[in-house]
N, C-alpha and C positions, 0 to 999 in steps of 0.2 A: 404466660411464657415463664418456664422456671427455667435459672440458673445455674442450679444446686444438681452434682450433679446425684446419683442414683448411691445408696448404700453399695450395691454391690462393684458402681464403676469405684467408688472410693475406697474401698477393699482392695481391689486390685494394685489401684496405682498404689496405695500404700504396702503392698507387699513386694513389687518390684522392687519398689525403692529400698527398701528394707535387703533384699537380695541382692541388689547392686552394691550396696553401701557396704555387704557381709561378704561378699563373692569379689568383686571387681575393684571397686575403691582401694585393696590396701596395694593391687598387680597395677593399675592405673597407667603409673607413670612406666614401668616396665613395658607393658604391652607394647605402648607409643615409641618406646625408647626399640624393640627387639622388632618390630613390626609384625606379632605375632598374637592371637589372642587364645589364653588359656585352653591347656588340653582338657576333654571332656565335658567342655562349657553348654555343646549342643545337650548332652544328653543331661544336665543340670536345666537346664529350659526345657527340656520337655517333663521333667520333672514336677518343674513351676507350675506348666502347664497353658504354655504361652504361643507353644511353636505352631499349633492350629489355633489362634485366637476367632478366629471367626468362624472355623471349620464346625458343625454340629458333631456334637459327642458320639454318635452312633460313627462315626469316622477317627473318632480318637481325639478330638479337636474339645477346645474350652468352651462353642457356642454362646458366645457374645459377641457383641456389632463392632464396627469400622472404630468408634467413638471408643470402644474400649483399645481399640491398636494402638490410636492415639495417646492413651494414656500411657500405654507399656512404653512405647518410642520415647515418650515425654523424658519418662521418669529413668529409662534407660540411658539419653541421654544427658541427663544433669550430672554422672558418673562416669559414662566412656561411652561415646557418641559412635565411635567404632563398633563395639559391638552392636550398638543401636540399628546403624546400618546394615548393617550383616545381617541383623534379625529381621529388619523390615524385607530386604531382598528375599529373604527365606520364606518369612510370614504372610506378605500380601501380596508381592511381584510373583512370586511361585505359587504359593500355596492356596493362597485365598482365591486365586486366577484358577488353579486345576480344579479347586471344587465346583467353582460356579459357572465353568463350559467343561468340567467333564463328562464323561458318560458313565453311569454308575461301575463298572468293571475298571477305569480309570481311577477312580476315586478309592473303590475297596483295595486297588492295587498298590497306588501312592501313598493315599495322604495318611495312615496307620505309623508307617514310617518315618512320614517325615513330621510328625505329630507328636511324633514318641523322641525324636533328636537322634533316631539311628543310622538318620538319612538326609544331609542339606538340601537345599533348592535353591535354586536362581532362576534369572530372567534374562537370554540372551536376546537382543533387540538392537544395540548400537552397532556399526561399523566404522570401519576406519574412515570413510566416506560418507555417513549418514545418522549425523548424532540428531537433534533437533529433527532433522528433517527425514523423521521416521519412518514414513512411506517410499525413503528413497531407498530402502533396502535395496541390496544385491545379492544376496543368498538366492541361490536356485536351488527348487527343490522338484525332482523328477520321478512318477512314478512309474516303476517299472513290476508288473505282476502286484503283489503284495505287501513290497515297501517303498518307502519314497527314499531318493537317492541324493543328499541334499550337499552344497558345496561353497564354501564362500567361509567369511571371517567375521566373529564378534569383537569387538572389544571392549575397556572399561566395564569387562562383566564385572558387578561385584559377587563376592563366592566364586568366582567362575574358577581356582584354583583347587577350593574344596570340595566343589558342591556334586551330591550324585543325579542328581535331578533338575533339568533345566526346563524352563520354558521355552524352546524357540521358534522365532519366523523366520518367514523366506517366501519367494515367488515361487507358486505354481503357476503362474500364468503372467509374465512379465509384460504381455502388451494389454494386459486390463491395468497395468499401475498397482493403485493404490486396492481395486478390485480383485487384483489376482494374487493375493497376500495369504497365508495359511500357517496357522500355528503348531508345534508338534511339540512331545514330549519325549525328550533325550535322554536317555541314561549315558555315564560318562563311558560303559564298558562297551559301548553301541563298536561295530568296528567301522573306522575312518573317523573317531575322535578324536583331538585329540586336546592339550592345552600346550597353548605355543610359549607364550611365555607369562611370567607374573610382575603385575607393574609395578611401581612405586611411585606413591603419593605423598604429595605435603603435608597432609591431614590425611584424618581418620586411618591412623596405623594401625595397624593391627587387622582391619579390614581385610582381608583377600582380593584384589583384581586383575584378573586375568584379560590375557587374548585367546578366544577359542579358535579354533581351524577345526571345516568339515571338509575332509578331500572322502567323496565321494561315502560319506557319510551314511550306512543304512540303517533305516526308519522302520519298525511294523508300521503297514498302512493302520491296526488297531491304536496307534498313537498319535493318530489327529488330534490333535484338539478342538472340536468345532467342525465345523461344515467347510471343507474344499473353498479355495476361492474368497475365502469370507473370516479369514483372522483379523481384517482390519476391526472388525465390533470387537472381537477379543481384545485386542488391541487400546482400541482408544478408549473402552470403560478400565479396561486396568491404568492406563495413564490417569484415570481421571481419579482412581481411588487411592494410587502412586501417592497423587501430587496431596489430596486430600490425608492421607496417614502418614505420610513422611514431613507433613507440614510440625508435624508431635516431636523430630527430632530439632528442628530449630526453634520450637519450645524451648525444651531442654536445655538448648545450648544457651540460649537465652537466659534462663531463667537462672541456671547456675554463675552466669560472667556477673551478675543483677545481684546471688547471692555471695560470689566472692568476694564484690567490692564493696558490699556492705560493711563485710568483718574486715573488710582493711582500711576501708574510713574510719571506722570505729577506735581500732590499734594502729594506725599509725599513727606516728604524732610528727609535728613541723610547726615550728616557730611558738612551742610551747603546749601547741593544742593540738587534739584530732586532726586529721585533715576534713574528713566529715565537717565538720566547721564551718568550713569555707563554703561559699556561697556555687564557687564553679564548679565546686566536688557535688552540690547538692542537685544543682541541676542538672548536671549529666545521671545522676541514681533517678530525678524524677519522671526524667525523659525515658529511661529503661523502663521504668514499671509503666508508665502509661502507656510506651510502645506493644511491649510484655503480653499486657490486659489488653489492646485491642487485638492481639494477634491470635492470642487464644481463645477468644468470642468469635471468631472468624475460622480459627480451623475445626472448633469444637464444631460449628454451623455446618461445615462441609462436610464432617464424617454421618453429621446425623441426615444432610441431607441424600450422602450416598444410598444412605442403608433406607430410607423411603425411599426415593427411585428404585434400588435393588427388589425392592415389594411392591413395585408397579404403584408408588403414590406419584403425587403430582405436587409441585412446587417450584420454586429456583431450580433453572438448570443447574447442572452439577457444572457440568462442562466448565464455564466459565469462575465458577463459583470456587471450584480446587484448587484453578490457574491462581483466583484471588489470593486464596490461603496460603499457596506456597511461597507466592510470589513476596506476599507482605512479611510470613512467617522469615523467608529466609532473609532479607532484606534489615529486617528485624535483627536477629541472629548475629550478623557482620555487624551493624551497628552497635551494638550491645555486645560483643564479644571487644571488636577494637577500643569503646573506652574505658573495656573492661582493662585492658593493657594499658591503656594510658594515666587510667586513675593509678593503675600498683606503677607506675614508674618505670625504673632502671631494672626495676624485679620483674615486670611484667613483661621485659624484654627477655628473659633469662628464660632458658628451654625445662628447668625444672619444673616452674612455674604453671601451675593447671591452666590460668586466662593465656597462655601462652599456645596452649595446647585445643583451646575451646577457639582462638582466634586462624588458626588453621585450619580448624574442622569445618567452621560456621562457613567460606566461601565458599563452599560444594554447594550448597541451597539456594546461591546463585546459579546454579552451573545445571545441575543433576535434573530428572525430571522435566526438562526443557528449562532450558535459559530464560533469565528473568525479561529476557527481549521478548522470547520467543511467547511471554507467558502473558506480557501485554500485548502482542497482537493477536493470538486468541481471544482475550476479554472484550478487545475494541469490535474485531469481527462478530461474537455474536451478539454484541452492544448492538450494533448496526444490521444486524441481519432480521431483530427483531422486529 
């Protein structure tokens, strides 16, 4: 079992970070402060060559695994955790999903675009009625000749402001449930799009989310994604690779609140010395890095076991195994972000302040990808079903 990861994933993550820190770090606090993040930044990532990270390069794509998305989010977010999200909704919830149930016409049609940052993507899946409980969609989608006719409301899209490409579901068949589910492939110019309105959140500014509206909404029947009836597998292997690469932004978030309050134990000083000193300062910093280290042994585990079930191997189910990583990864996150603020003080209170800014961001990883509830009754279910 090695640990170490690969020259070429440590390549990577060291040139993101390197881009972050030349590109985003000096806009930072700005982005957060305007709710907006930098013009022409997609087509700066496609540059990088990040926006397909898993897509093969015959598609425009970087052709590397799950485990490398992980590092780009990682390292994306130790900088601005904003853009981080933005780029995973693009990267994996859209893009990594259109390549691996498209159908080759789908693929040479998209992912060029969205590979190259001439073109966002999202994933519309949430409703005002059905966040967690995914399969409770209410979108109807009807087909009439040659396109399907779809109608209902998303919301907390992220992207869903910018994005020209969406992921979305809906019921073709509303008395099969969870069975009559079907994925499509949206362009925002479709007519009966539209965007209702754009939200505003406590964290990750800069991010885009929107509420979408389909009134009557027309689809090329060529824009299924997947087989009639049957988006629910679309469905719950993208949740499962979600939860598994998104687990790399509260990484990040982690990792950064871990390195900020190092350099302010170090330079503060109280009652003559460091604070670092102190015995309480020390073990709250020990409790991060051990927290840290078990989180990232645990999400690294989940993307590399994706990408073997992706290639028909056999081992840990994923299923259970992504729910673990995000669940502990974001858990992680909030803890390590908050006594990121409480070790900087009265400063840490202060909105200029980056742990101020990471302590915002990190509850979403509670929240997003199913609830930290919703993430332990999946594990306990297929604990039990085994």
């Amino acid at each position: 079992m090695d640990f170490d990861l690969s020259p070429e994933h440590k390549m990577l993550s060291d040139e993101v970070y390197k881009f972050m820190l030349r590109e985003i770090a000096p806009q930072a606090e700005r982005i957060d402060n305007e709710d907006k993040l930098p013009d022409g930044i997609w087509l700066k990532l496609g540059e990088l060559g990040v926006l397909g990270i898993t897509v093969p390069e015959e598609y425009g794509g970087a052709g590397f695994d799950l485990l490398a998305a992980v590092l780009v989010l990682e390292q994306m977010a130790r900088v601005c955790p904003a853009l981080g999200l933005s780029y995973g909704a693009h990267a994996i919830l859209c893009v990594d999903t259109l390549f691996r149930h498209g159908t080759e016409a789908q693929r040479r049609k998209y992912l060029p675009s969205l590979c190259s940052g001439q073109m966002v993507g999202a994933l519309a899946l949430t409703e005002p009625n059905a966040g967690s409980d995914a399969v409770g969609i209410t979108t109807i989608a009807r087909k009439i000749g040659q396109e399907y006719i779809l109608n209902g409301t998303k919301t907390f899209i992220t992207n869903g402001p910018i994005a020209d490409v969406f992921i979305v579901y809906a019921k073709t068949n509303k008395e099969k449930g969870s069975k009559g589910i079907s994925a499509f492939i949206v362009e925002k110019n479709f007519p009966g799009f539209s965007v209702s309105k754009e939200l505003k959140k406590m964290g990750h500014r800069g991010s885009p989310t929107g509420e979408l509206v389909f009134e009557d909404c027309r689809v090329p029947a060529e824009n299924l994604l997947g087989e009639e009836n049957r988006g629910i597998a679309v469905m719950m292997s993208g949740l499962d690779r979600e939860r598994a690469a998104l687990s790399g932004l509260a990484l990040g978030i982690a990792q950064q609140a871990m390195d900020l309050s190092l350099r302010y134990a170090r330079e503060r000083y109280q009652f003559g010395q460091p604070i670092g000193n102190f015995q309480l300062i020390q073990g709250k910093l020990a409790d991060m890095y051990t927290y840290l280290e078990a989180a990232r042994l645990l999400a690294y585990k989940a993307a590399i076991t994706a990408d073997r079930e992706e290639r028909g191997g056999k081992g840990t189910k994923l299923h259970k195994l992504a729910a673990a990583a995000i669940l502990f990864a974001g858990e992680v996150a909030t803890r390590a972000a908050l006594e990121a603020v409480q070790i900087h003080g009265g400063y840490g209170y202060m909105l200029e302040f980056p742990v101020n800014r990471l302590y915002r961001d990190a509850k979403l990883y509670e929240i997003g990808a199913g609830t930290s509830e919703i993430r332990r009754l999946l594990i306990a279910r297929e604990l039990l079903s085994e």
